[in-house]
C-alpha positions as CSV (number, residue, x, y, z in Angstrom):
1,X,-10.3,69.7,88.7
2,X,-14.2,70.1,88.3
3,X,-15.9,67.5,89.6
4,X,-19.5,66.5,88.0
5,X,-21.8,64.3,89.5
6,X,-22.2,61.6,86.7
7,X,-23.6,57.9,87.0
8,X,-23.2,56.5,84.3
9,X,-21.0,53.2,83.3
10,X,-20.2,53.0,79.6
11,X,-22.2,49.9,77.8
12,X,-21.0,47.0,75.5
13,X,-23.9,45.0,74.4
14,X,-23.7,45.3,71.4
15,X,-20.1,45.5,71.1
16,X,-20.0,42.1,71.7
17,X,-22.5,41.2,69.3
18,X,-21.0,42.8,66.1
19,X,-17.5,40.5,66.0
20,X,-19.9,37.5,67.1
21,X,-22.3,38.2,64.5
22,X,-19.9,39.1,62.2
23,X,-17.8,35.9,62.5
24,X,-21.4,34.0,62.5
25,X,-22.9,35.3,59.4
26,X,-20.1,34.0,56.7
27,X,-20.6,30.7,58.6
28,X,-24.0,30.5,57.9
29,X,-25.1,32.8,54.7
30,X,-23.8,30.2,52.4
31,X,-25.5,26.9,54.1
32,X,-28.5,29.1,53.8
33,X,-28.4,28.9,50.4
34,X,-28.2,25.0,50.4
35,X,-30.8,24.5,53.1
36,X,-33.6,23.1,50.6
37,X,-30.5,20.3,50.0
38,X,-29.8,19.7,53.4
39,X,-31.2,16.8,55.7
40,X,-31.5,16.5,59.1
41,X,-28.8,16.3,60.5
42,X,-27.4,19.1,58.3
43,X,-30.5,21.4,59.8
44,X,-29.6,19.7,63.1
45,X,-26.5,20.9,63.0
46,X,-27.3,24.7,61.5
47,X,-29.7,25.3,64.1
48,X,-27.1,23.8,67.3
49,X,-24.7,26.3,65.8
50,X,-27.0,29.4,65.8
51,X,-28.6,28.2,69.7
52,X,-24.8,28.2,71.1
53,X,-23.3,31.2,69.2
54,X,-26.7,32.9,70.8
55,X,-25.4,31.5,74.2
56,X,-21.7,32.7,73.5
57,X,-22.9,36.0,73.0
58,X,-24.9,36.8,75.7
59,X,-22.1,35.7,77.7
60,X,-19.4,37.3,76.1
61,X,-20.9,40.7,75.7
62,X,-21.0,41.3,79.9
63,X,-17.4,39.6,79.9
64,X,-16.1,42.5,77.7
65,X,-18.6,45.0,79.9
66,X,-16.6,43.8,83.1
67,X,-13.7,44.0,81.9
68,X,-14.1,48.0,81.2
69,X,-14.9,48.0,84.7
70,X,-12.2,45.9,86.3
71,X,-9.4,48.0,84.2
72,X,-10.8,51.5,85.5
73,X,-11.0,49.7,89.2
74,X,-7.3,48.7,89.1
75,X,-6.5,52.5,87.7
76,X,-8.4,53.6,91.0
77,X,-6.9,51.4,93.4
78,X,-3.1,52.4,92.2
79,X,-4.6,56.0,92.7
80,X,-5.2,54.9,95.9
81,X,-1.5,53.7,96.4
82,X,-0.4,56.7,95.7
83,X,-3.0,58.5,97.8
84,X,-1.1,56.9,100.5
85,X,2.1,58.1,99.4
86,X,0.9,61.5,99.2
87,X,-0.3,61.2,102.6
88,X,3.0,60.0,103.9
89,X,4.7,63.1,102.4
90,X,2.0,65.6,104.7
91,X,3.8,68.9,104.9
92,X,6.3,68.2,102.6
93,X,6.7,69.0,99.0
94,X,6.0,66.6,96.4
95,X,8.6,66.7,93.6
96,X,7.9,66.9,89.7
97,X,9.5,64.0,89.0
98,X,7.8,61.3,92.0
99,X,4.0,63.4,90.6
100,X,5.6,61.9,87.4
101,X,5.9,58.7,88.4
102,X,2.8,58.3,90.8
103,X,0.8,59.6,87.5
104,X,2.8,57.1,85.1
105,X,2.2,54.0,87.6
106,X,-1.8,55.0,87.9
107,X,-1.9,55.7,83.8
108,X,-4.0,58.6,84.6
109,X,-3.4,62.8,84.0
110,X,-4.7,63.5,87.5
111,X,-5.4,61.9,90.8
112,X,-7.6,63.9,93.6
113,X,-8.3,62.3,96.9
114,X,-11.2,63.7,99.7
115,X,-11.2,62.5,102.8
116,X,-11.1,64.3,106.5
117,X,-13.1,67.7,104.8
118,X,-9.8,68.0,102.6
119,X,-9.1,67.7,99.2
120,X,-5.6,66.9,97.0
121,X,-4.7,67.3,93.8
122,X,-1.8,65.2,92.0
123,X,-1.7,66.9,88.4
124,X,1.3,67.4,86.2
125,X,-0.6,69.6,83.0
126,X,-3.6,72.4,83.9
127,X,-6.8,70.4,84.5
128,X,-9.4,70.5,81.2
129,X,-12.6,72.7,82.0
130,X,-14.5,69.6,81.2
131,X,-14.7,65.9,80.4
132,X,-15.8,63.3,77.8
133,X,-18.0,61.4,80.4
134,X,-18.1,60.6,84.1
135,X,-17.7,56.9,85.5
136,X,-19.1,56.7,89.3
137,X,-17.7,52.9,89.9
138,X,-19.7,53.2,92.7
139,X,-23.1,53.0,91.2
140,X,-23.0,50.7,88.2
141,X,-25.4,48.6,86.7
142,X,-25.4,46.0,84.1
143,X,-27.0,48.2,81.7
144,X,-24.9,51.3,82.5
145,X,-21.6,49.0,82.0
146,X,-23.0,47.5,78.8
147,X,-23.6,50.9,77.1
148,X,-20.4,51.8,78.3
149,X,-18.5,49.4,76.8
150,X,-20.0,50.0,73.4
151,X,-19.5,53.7,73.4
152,X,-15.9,52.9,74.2
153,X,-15.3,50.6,71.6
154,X,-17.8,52.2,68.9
155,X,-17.3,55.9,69.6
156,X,-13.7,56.7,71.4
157,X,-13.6,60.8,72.7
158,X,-10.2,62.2,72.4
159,X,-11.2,64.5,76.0
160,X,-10.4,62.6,79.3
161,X,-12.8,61.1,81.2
162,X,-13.2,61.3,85.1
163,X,-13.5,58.0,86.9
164,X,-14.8,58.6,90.4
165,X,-14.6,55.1,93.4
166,X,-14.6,54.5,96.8
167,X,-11.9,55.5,99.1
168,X,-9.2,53.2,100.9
169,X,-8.7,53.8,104.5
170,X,-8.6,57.3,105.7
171,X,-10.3,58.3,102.3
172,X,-13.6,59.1,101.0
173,X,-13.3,59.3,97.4
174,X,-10.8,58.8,94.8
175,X,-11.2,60.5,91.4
176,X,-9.0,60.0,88.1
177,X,-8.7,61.5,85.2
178,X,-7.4,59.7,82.4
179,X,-7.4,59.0,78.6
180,X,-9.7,56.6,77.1
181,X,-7.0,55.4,74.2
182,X,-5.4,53.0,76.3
183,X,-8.6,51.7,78.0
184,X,-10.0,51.0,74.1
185,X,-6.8,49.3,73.4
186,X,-6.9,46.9,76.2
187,X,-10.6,46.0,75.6
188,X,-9.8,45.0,71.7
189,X,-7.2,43.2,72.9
190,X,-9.1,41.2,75.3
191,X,-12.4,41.3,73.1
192,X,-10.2,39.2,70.4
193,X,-8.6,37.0,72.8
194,X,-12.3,36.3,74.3
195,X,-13.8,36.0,71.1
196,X,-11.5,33.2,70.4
197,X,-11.7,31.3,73.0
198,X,-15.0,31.5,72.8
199,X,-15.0,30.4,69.1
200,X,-13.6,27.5,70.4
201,X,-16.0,26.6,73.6
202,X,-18.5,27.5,70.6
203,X,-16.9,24.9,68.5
204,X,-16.5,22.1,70.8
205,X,-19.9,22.1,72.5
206,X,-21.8,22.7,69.1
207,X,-20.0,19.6,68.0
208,X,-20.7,17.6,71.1
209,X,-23.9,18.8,70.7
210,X,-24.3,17.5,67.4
211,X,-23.0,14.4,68.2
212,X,-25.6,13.6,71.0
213,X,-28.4,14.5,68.8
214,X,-27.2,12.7,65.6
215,X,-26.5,9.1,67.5
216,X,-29.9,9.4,70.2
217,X,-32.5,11.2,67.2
218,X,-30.8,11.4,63.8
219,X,-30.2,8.1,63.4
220,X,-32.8,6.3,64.4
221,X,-35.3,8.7,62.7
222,X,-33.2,8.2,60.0
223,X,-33.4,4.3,60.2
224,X,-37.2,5.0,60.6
225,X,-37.3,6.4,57.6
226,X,-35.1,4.0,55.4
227,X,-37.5,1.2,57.4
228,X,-40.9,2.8,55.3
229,X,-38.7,3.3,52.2
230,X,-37.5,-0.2,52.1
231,X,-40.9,-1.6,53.2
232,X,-42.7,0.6,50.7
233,X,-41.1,-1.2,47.9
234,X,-41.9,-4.2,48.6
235,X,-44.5,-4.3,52.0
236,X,-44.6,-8.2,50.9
237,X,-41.1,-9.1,52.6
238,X,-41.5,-9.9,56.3
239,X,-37.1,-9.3,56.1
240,X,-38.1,-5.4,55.4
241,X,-40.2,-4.9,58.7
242,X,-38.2,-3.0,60.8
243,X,-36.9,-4.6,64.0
244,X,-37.6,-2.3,67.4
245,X,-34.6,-1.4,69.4
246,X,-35.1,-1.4,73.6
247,X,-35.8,2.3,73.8
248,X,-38.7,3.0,75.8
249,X,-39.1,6.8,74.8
250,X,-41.1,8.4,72.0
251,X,-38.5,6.9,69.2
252,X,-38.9,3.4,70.4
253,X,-42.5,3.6,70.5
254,X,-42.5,4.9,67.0
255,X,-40.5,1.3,66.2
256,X,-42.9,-0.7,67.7
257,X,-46.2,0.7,66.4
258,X,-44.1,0.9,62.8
259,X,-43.5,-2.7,63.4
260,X,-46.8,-3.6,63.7
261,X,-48.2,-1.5,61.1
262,X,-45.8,-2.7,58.6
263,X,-46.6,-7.0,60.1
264,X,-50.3,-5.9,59.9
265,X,-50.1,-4.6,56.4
266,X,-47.8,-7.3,55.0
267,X,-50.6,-10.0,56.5
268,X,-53.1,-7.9,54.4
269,X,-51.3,-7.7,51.4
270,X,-50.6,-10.9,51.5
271,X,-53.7,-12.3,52.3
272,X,-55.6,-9.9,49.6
273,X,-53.3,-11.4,46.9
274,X,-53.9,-15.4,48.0
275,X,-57.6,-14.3,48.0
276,X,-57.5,-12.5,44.4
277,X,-55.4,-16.4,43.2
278,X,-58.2,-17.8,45.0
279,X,-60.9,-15.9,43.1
280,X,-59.4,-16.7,39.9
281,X,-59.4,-20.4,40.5
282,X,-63.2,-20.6,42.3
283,X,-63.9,-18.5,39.1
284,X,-62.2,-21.0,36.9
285,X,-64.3,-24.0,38.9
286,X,-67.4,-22.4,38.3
287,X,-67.5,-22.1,35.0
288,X,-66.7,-25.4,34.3
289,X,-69.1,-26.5,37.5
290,X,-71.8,-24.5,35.8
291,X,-71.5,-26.6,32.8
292,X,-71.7,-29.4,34.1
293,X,-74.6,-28.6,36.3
294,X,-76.2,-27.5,33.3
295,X,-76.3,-30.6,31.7
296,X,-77.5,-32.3,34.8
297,X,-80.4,-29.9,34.8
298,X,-81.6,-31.0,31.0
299,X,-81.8,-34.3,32.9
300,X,-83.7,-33.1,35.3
301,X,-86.2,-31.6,33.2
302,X,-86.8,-35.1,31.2
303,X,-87.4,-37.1,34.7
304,X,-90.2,-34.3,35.0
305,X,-92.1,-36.5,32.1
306,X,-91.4,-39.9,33.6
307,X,-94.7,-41.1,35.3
308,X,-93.2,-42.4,38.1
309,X,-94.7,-41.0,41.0
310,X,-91.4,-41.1,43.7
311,X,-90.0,-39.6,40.4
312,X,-92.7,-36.9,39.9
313,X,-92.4,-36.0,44.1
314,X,-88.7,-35.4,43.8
315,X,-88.1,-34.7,40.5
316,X,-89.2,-30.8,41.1
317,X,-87.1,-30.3,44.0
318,X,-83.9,-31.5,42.2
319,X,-84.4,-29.4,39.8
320,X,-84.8,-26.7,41.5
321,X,-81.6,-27.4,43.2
322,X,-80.0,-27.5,40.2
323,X,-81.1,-24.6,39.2
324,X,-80.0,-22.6,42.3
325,X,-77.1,-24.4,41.8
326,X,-76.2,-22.9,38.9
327,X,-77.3,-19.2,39.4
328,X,-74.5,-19.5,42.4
329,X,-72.2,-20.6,40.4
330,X,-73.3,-17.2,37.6
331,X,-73.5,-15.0,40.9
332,X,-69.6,-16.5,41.9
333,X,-68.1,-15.6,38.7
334,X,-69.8,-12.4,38.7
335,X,-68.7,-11.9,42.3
336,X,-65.0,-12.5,40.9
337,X,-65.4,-9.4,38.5
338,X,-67.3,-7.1,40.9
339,X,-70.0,-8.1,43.6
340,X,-73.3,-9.8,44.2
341,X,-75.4,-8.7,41.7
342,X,-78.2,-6.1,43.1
343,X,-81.4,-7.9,44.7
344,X,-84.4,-8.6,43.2
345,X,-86.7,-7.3,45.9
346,X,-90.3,-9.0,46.1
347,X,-92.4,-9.8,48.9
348,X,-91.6,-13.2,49.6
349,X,-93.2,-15.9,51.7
350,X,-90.6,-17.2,54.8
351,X,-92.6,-20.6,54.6
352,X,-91.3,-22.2,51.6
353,X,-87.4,-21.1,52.2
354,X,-88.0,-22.6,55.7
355,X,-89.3,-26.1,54.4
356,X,-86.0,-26.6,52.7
357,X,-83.8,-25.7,55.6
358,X,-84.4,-29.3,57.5
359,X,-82.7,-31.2,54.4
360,X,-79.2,-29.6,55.8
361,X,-79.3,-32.1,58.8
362,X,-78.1,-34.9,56.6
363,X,-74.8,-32.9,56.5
364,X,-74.5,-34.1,60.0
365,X,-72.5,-37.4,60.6
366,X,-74.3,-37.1,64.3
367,X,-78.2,-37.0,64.6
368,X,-78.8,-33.2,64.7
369,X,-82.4,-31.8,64.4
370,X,-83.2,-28.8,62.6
371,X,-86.5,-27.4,63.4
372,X,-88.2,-25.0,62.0
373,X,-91.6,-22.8,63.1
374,X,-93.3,-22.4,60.1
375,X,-95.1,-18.4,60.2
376,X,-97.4,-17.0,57.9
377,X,-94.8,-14.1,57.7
378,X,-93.1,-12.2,54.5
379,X,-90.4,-10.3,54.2
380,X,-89.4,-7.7,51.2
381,X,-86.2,-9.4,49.5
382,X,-84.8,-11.6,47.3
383,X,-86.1,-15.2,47.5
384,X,-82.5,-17.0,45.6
385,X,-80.3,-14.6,48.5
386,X,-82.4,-14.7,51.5
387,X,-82.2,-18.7,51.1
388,X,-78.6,-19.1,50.5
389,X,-77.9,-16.6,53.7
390,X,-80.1,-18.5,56.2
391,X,-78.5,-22.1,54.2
392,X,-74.9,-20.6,55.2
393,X,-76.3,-19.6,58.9
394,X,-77.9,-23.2,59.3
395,X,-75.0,-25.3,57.3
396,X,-72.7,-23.9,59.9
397,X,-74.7,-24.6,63.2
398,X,-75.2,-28.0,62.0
399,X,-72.0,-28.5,61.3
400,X,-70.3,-26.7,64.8
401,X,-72.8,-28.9,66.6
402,X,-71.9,-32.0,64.6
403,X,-68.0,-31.3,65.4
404,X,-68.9,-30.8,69.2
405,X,-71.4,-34.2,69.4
406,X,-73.7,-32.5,71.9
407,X,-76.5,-34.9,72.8
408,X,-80.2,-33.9,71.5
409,X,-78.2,-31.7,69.3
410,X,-81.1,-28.9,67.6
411,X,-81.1,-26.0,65.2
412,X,-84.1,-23.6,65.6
413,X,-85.1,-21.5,62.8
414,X,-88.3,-18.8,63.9
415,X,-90.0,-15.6,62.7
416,X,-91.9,-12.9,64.2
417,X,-92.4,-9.6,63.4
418,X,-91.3,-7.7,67.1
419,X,-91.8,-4.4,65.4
420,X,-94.4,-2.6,63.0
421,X,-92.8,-2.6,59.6
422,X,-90.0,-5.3,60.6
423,X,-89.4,-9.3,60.7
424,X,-86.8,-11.1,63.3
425,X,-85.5,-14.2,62.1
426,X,-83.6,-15.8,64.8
427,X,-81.2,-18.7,63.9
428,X,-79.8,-20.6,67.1
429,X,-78.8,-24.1,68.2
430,X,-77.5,-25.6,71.4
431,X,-74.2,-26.0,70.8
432,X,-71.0,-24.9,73.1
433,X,-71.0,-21.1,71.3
434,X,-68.5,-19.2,70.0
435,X,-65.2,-18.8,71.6
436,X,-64.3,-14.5,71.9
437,X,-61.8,-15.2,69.4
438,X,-64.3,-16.3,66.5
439,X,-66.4,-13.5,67.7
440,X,-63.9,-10.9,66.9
441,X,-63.4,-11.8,63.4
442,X,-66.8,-13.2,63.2
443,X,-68.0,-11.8,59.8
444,X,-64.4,-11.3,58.3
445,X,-63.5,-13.4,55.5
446,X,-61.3,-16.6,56.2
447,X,-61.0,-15.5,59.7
448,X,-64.1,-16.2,61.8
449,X,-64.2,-20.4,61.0
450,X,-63.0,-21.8,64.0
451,X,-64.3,-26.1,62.6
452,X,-61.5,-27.6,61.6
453,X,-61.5,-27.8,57.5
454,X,-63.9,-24.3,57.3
455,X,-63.6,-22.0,55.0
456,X,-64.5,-18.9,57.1
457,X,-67.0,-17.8,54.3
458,X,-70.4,-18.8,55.3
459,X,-70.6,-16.0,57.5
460,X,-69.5,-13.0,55.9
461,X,-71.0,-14.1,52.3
462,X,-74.6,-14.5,54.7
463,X,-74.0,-10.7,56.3
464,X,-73.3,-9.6,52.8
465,X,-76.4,-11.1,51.0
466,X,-78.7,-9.8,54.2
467,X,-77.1,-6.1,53.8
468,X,-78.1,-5.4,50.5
469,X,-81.4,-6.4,50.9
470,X,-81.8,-3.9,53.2
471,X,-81.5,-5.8,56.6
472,X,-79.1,-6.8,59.7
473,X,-77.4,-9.8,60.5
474,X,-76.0,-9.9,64.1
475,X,-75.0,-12.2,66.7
476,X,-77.0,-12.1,70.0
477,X,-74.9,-11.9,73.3
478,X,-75.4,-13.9,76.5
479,X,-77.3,-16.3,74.6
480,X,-76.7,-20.1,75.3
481,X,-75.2,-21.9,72.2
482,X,-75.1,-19.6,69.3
483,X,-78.3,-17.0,68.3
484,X,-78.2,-15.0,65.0
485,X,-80.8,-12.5,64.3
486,X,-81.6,-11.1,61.3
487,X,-83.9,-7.8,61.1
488,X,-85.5,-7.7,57.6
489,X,-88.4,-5.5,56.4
490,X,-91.8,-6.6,56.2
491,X,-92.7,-8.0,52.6
């Protein structure tokens, strides 16, 4: 027998990878189909099935590999056995029939041991002048035994092949010679029964898998979901806000912020429609108030002829008030269809909106001062909204101080001009201050009052009427009492 120095170890990568594959791709080329249709725990459970089939595989292609291996090892170590027996016999004829049977128990055309510088042959038919391939069991890689194994399965040779291991004791070498057609039998057989089995690892663990997934992310992404669904249809229903569960991980920090996005909006909601029924019936009021105040104003204008001089002093004033009276009550029922109406911007004197300011102490049920330094300052805005914004800022520092009886109790209304091109009013009284609750909501309707009975409004309605005349309205910090300062250009 010709020996040939050959190292390589047949491979089966891929061997492995055609039953898997083909077993895997009826399973999935119809689902693939469908996938637009599928949720996700239907994706969930696609893509669990493709990551442990991939993990099957690169297991079971080595397994098959080995195998190949093992079977040509065991052939070698019966060659071995009977090594020994042909040892035993030294001297002595071997007969036809125990060759026969030495060659039968090894499965193999040939045997041929080397050891002590001596070489023996155990062969029943001539030996072939040359092989299908080599097998040196004692240099095999991973590789090697992978591409063996396919080329056995893929690509049988009807020639022998030589499979060449170590020697037992007193040899150095074995070498066989055997056919390849049992070999490939015994690795379908086992590829099947592996391939089954593995199926069925494949199987359970996908489905245990699935399980996990679908009870610790499916359904509570799902219940996420049918949370905004529900709460989308009607986001008025505090029974539709979604309820956390205990889970501190991503999911249940998801629940809480939905929770409090879905509270926060509801609040909102709800509060935006009590303000549009609220609009509607201020709207209503005015309408009917403006009537009425019109009337009283034609009064007005005949105690303007009465000679009376306390009548002729006070007679202006009132109607005046009237007046303003009933362009608020126009501007509110405008305000109900869109906004304040734009600003009739004229230099205007601070002095005469100043004089009128003092009158708001009678609102006080305490003695409460408001005090006013007169400037010979303008500013460029509109006269009817630049009073009604410092009115709201003075009405409610009376009142706050009123509701907190503070002894010498004072509102102080000044002007300068700190800048070139810009007038400071400053508004402040000595009064306790706002508590950092007021001040977070401070210029948010129906939030900021914190008087028992307040409305909330004076505030925001002031920061509104300042803005779009094109100046600033802003609370001063660290300020004893209250201080508001509003930055207006210079009329």
């Amino acid at each position: 027998m010709t020996a040939r120095s050959v190292t390589g170890v047949p491979a089966k990568t891929e061997t492995a990878a055609a039953p898997a594959a083909l077993a895997a791709a009826p399973a999935r080329e119809a689902p693939e189909r469908r996938v637009a249709r599928l949720g996700l725990s239907g994706r969930l459970f696609l893509v669990t099935v493709a990551f442990v089939v991939v993990a099957e595989v690169l297991t079971y292609v080595p397994a098959v590999a080995n195998y190949r291996i093992e079977w040509m090892s065991d052939r070698l170590a019966a060659a071995q056995v009977a090594a020994l027996v042909l040892d035993g016999r030294t001297g002595e004829p071997v007969s036809e029939a125990l060759e026969s049977r030495l060659l039968a128990g090894v499965n193999a055309r040939a045997i041929a041991v080397r050891g002590g510088g001596a070489q023996r042959l155990l062969a029943l038919e001539p030996m072939p002048e040359q092989v299908a391939d080599t097998v040196d069991l004692r240099d095999v890689t991973a590789l090697s035994a992978i591409r063996g194994a396919w080329r056995t399965l893929v690509a049988p040779v009807r020639e022998p092949i030589r499979v060449v291991g170590e020697g037992g004791i007193g040899f150095e070498r074995v070498e066989i010679l055997l056919d390849e057609a049992p070999l490939r039998t015994a690795m379908i057989d086992y590829a099947l029964r592996l391939l089954i089995s593995s199926l069925i690892i494949a199987a359970a663990a996908a489905g245990l898998v699935f399980v996990v997934l679908q009870v610790l992310i499916v359904r509570p992404v799902r219940r996420l979901a049918t949370s905004i669904t529900a709460f989308a249809d009607d986001p008025e229903d505090a029974g539709r806000i979604i309820a956390p569960s205990r889970r501190n991980d991503e999911i249940g920090q998801a629940e809480r912020a939905l929770g409090r996005m879905q509270r926060s909006l509801a609040d909102q909601l709800r509060q935006k429609r009590r303000l549009a029924e609220l609009g509607l019936a201020v709207s209503k009021i005015s309408h009917e108030l403006r009537n009425l105040l019109t009337g009283a104003q034609l009064l007005g204008d005949r105690l303007e002829g009465t000679a009376d001089p306390t009548v002729q002093r006070v007679a202006p004033r009132l109607v005046g008030t009237l007046a303003r009276a009933i362009r608020f009550c126009e501007a509110t029922l405008a305000y109900g269809r869109v906004s304040e109406r734009e600003p009739r911007l004229v230099r205007t004197p601070l002095a005469p909106i100043f004089a009128e300011l003092p009158d708001l102490a009678a609102l006080a049920a305490h003695p409460v001062a408001v005090q006013v330094a007169a400037a010979d300052l303008c500013v460029q805005a509109d006269p009817e909204q630049l009073g009604r914004a410092l009115a709201n800022l003075v009405r409610n520092a009376v009142q706050a101080l009123d509701g907190a009886k503070v002894a010498d109790a004072a509102v102080r209304v000044a002007a300068t001009r700190d800048e070139p091109g810009r007038v400071t009013i400053l508004v402040a009284d000595n009064g306790p201050g706002l508590p950092a609750r007021a001040r977070e909501n401070l210029f948010a309707p129906f939030q900021g009052s914190m008087r028992s009975g307040g409305t909330g409004l004076g505030l925001p309605i002031a920061a509104e009427l300042i803005g779009i005349n094109g100046g600033t309205l802003a609370l001063d910090d660290g300020e004893a009492g209250a201080r508001f300062r509003i930055v207006l250009p210079e009329g």
